[in-house]
N, C-alpha and C positions, 0 to 999 in steps of 0.2 A: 362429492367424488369428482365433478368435474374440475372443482378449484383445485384440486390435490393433483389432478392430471395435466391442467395448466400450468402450474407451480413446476411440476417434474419436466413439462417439456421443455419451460423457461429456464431451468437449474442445470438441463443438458447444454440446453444450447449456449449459455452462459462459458461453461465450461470448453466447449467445442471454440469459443472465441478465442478462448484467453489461449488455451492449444495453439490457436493459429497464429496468433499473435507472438508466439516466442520468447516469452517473458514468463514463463514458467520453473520456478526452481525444481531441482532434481532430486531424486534418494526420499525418504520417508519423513515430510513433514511436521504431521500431525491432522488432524483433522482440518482439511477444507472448508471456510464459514460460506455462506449462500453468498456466491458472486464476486468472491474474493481469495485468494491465496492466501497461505499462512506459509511464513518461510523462517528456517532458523539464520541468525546473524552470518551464519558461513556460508549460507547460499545467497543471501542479500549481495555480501561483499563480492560473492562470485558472478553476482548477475551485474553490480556496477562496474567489476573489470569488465566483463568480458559484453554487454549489451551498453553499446554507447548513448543509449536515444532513451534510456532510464533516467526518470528525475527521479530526483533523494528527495523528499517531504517530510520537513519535521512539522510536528502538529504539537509544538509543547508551545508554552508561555514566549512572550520578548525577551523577560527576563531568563528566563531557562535557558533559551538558544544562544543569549550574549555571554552566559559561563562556559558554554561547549555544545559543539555541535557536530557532526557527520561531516566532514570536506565536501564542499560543491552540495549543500542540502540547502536544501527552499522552502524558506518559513510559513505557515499557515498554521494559524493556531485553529486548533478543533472548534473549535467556538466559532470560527468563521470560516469553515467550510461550505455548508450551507451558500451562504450569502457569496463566500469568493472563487471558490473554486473555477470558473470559468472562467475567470478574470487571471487567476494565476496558471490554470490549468488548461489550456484552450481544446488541445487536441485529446479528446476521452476516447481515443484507443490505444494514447502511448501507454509506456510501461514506468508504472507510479509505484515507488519502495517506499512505504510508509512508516514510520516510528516514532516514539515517545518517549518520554521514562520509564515507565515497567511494561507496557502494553496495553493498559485499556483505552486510554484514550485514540492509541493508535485502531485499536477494534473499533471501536465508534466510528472514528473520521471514514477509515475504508467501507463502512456499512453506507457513514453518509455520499460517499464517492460514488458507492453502484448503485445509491434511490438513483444521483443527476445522471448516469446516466453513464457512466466512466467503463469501459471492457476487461482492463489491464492494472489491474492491483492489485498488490502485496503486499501486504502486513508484516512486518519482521519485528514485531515485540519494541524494545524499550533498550535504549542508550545505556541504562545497568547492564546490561547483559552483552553491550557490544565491545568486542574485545580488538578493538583497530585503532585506527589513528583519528583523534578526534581534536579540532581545532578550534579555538575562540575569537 
């Protein structure tokens, strides 16, 4: 009972962060994962208009990101997040838009984003589903 009450207070204040932080998308989601946002591709695109201090994160392959990618996105393949993220990511309260090909890898990378320790992430699914301007 008491982990479950630790859990819940850490899961509020989680949530009270990313609040404050301003990097939260708007209107009806989907289900929120523990410590992370989930945003559909039109409130992604809305938070790179309009929140300047958003980095784009792809988390697919070398190969994948050199066929097409998100304008202004920063490579990290999920496979090395883990190990780089501090390295590419230094400040873990900016506001991170994460994505992939269909979306799981993006769910992974964001899960491994808030173990190190990251305030400010968003998940928006998988470059199939993003319907913008994508560059090579």
């Amino acid at each position: 009972m008491k982990k479950l009450l630790e859990f819940l207070l850490f899961a509020g204040l989680m949530g009270a962060a990313i609040l404050a932080a301003g990097c939260v998308p708007s209107g009806d989601e989907g289900a929120d994962e523990p410590g992370y946002r989930r945003a559909t591709p039109e409130e992604a695109k809305e938070l790179m208009d309009t929140e300047k201090d958003c980095v784009i994160l792809d988390v697919r392959s070398d190969e994948e990101y050199a066929k097409g990618h998100i304008p202004k996105a920063v490579l990290l393949p999920h496979t090395e997040v883990s190990s780089r993220a501090e390295e590419v990511l230094p400040d873990k309260d900016r506001c991170i838009l994460i994505y992939c090909r269909s979306g799981n890898r993006s769910k992974l990378a964001a899960a491994d984003l808030v173990a190190l320790g990251y305030t400010n992430v968003v998940e928006f699914g998988g470059i199939q589903s993003w319907p913008y301007e994508v560059e090579e």
